[in-house]
N, C-alpha and C positions, 0 to 999 in steps of 0.2 A: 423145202417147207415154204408155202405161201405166207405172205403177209400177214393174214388174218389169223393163219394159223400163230406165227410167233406171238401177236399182241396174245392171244389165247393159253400162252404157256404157264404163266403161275396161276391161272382156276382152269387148267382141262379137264380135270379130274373135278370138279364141282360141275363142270358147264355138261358134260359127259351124264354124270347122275340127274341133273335138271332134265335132259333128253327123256331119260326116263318116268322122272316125276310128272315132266309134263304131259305126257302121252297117257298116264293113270289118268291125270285131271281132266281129259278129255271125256275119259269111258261115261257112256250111258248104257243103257238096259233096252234101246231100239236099234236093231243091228241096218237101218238104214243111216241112222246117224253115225253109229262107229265105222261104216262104210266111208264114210264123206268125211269124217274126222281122219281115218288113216291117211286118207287121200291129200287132204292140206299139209299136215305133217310132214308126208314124205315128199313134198316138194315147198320144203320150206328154205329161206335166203340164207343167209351169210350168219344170221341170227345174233345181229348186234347191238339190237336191243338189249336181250339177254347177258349179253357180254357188259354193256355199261352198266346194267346193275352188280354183276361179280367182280368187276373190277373196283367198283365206287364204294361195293360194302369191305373189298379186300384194301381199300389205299384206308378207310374210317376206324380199319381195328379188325374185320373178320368177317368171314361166311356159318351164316348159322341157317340152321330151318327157316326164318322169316325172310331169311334171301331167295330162297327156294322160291318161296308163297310170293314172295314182290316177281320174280321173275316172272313163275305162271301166270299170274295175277296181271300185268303188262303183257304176254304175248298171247293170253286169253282173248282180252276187252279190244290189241289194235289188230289180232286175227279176228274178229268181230267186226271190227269197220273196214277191213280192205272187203272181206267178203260182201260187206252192204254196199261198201261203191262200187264194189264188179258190176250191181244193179244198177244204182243208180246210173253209171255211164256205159250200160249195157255191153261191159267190156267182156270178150268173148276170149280172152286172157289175160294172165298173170305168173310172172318171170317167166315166158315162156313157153307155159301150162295152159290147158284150158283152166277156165275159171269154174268156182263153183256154180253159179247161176247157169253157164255152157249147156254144163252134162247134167246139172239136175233142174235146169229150170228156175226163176227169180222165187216163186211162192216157198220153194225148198231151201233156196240160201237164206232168204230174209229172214228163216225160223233159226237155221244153225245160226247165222250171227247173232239170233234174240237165245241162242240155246248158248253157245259160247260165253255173251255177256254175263248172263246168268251164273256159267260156270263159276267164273271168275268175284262175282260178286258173293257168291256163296263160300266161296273158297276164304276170302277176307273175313268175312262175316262170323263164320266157323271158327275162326282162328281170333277173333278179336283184332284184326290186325287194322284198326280204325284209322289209324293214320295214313296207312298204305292205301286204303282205300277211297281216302278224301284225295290226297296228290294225286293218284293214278283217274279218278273220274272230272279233278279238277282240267286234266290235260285232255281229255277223252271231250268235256264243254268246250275248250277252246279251241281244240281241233274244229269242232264242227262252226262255233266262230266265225271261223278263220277262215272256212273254205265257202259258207256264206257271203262273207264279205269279198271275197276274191268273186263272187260271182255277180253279186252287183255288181262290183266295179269291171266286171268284164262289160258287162250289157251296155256300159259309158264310156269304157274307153278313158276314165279320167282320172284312172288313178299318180299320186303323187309319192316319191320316196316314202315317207316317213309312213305312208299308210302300205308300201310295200311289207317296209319291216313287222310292222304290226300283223299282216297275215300271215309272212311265212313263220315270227317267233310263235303264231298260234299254231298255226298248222303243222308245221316241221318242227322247230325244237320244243314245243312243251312237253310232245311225248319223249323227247332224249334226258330233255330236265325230267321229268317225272322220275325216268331209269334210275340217276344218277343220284336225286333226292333220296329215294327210294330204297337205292342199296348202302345208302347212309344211313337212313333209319334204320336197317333190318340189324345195324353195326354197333350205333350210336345213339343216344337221346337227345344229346347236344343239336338243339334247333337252329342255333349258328352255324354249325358244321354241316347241316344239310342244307341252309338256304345257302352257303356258302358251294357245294357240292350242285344244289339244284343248279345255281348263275352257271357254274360249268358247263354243264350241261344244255344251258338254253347258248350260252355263247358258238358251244360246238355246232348246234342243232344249225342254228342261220349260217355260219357257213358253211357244214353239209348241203344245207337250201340253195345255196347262192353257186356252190360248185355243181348241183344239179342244173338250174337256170344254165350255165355256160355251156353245158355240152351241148342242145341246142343249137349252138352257132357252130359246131365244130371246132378246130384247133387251129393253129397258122400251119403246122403241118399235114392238117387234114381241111384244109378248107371246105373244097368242094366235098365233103361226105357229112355238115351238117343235116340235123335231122327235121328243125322248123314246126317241130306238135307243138310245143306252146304256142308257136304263133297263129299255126292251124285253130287251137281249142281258144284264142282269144284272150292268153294270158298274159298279163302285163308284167314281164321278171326285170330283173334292174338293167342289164345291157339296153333293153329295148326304150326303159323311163329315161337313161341318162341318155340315149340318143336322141329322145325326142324333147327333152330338155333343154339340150344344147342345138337343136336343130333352128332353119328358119321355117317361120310361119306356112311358107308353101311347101317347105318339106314333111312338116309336122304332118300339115294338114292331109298330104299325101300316101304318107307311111298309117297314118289313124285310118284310112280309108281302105286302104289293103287288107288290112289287120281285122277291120270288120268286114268289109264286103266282098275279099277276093283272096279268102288264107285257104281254098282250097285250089287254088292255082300256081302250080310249084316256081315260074318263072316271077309269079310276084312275089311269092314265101322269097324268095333267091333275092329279090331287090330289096326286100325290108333287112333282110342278114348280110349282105354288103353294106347297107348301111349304117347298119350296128358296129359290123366293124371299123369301117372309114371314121365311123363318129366316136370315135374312141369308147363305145360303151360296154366293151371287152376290156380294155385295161383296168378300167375304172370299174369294175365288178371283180376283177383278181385284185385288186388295190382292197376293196372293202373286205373279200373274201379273207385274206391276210391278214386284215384287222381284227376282223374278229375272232381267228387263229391266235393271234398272237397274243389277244386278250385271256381265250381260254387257257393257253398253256401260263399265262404269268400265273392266273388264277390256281391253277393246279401244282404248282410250285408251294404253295403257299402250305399244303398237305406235307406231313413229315414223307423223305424218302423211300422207298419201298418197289418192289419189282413190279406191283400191280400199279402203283403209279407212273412209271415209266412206259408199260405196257397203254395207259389211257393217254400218255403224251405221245405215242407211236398212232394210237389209232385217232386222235384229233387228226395228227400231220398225213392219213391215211384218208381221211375224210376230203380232204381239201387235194389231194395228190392222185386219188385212185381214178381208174380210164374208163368205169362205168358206175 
């Protein structure tokens, strides 16, 4: 049994029927879209999105219909935006897969992610599920935020910690917070217990972010098989701020010039990741990364004991631990 599977053991039997639900909430009546709809489905991830809501509404008191609806509802609205970035970064895959924009062209995803969104909207709408659909589109703004501002601040080059955190808690954990918010509501009314369940959520999210940044540089026992796309696409993650932090002036100045003028040249990708490493800005990203681990699991303590809350202390400690 894999990992995911265990965290998965007290709601399989809920996450199993969502499979289903969700595949209903897909159908339309133009059999080029349920073409293209079967096709995301059946090359969908880990689905753990889905899971932080079943576990957050199972640690708050229970799985009912409105967990259901929050589930759809979240993998509706952010299969909606991966499909619209496949476009916008003319990505010509996804986990693997071709992308939707690939095999059907951008004019055809940009309508299924405007058809997705909708789904999703409607599905809340229907159901009166007003709250779920303020959180979930409140994450869905910030996202876009977030990835906004990561984009100035590529074109400069001048971004600083504090405004790291600020993009990736929009970009990464608002949608984890939302999940989490989210399957507390579907449980609970208690507005403390889901902003209490949302913070979880946003805690986990940044360092999911932050153990994403790191694989970038590799491991100490995979050095040389770093992979260096953030630095290719111009992004500034926390190894590479706290090395040019603590770096000197003709280093900085050095390492900022690579990064924008010569990050498609693998021998210089290779010189700015040695000295990310040398500059200690790997340790000091597993240092924050830990931090903020360690925040979310006190946070989740705090929830009375239960099999689904141990199952979401497993997958925080999964998040920060896992090899891809």
């Amino acid at each position: 049994m894999s990992v995911i599977d265990s965290i998965k053991a007290p709601v399989r039997q809920e996450m199993e029927l969502f499979e289903q639900k969700f595949r209903q909430s897909m159908k339309s009546s133009v059999p080029l879209l349920d073409k293209i709809t079967a096709y995301i489905v059946k090359r969908k991830g880990k689905q753990l999105r889905p899971l932080f809501v079943f576990l957050s509404a199972s640690a708050c008191g229970g799985v009912n219909e409105s967990t259901y609806r929050a589930a759809a509802l979240i993998e509706l609205l952010h299969t909606a935006t991966l499909v619209h970035d496949d476009v916008v970064d003319d990505s010509n895959l996804r986990r693997g897969f071709f992308s939707v924009s690939a095999l059907w062209k951008n004019k055809i995803a940009v309508l299924v992610g405007d058809y997705l969104l909708s789904r999703g909207l409607l599905l809340s709408l229907d159901n009166n599920d007003f709250r779920l659909l303020k959180t979930v589109a409140t994450a869905v703004r910030e996202m876009s935020e977030g990835e906004l501002l990561q984009i100035e601040k590529a074109r400069r080059l001048d971004i600083a910690e504090p405004v790291y955190f600020e993009i990736i808690r929009q970009k990464t954990a608002s949608l984890i917070a939302s999940c989490c918010a989210c399957g507390a509501a579907s449980a609970d009314d208690s507005e403390e217990l889901q902003e209490r369940m949302r913070k979880f959520g946003e805690l986990t999210g940044i360092a999911f972010q932050i153990k994403d940044d790191l694989f970038d540089y590799g491991s100490s026992g995979d050095i040389g098989k770093p992979t260096g796309i953030d630095i290719k696409e111009k992004k500034m993650t926390l190894p590479l701020i706290y090395a040019l932090n603590n770096a000197s002036r003709n280093d900085k100045r050095r390492m900022i010039n690579i990064v924008k003028n010569h990050n498609n040249e693998p021998e210089k990708v290779a010189e700015v990741i040695s000295f990310v490493w040398k500059s200690g800005g790997i340790e000091y990203a597993r240092q924050r990364m830990n931090q903020y681990k360690d925040e979310a699991l006190a946070l989740l303590r705090t929830f009375p004991e239960s099999q689904a809350r141990t199952s979401l202390e497993q997958l925080v400690i999964y998040t920060t631990q896992r090899e891809k």
